[in-house]
N, C-alpha and C positions, 0 to 999 in steps of 0.2 A: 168233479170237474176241475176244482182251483188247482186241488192237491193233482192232476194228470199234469196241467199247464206248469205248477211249478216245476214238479219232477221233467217236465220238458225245457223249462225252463233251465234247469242243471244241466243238459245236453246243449245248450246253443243252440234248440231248433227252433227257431224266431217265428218262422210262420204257425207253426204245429199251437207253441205256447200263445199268440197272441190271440189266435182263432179260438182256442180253451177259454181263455180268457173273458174275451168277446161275450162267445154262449153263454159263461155262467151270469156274465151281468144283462144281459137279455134274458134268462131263464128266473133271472133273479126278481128283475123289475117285471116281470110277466107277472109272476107265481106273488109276489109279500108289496109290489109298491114300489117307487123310489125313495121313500122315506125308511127305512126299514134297515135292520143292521147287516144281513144277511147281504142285500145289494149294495149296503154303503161299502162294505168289506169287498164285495166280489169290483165293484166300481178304485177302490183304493189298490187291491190286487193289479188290476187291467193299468191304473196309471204306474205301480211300482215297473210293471213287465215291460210296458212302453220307453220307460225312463232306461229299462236295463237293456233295451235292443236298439239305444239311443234315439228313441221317435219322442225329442221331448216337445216340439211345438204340439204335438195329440195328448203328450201324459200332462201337460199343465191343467188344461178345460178338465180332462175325466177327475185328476187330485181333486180340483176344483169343486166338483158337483159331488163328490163322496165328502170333502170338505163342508160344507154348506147342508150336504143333508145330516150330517151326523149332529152340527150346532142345531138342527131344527126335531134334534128327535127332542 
C-alpha cells in the first residue's frame, strides 16, 4: 500500500496518494498497535505525503504521533 501511494505520489495524484496513505496507517494501527514500527512508518509516510500536497496544519499532529510513538518504542 505505502509503496502504491508513493509511486502515486510521483504522479501528483494528491487524492489517489493521500487515501493510500490513510489505509495503510489505519490497516497499520488495526493489524500491530500504534506503538509499533510498521504504523509508526505508515503514520511518518502519511505526514511526509500531507507536507508534499502542502496540507501541512494535518502533517504537523500525524509527524507528531509517529514522533512520540517511535520515542515510546
Amino acid at each position: 500500500m505505502q509503496t502504491q501511494a508513493d509511486a502515486v505520489a510521483g504522479e501528483n495524484d494528491e487524492a489517489t496518494s493521500l487515501a493510500s496513505s490513510r489505509e495503510a496507517v489505519a490497516i497499520c494501527t488495526a493489524t500491530f498497535g500504534a506503538v509499533n514500527l510498521e504504523t509508526i512508518l505508515a503514520n511518518r509516510n502519511l505526514g511526509a505525503a500531507l507536507m508534499f500536497f502542502g496540507h501541512v496544519p494535518e502533517a504537523v499532529p500525524v509527524s507528531e504521533e509517529a514522533y512520540d510513538a517511535a520515542r515510546a518504542l
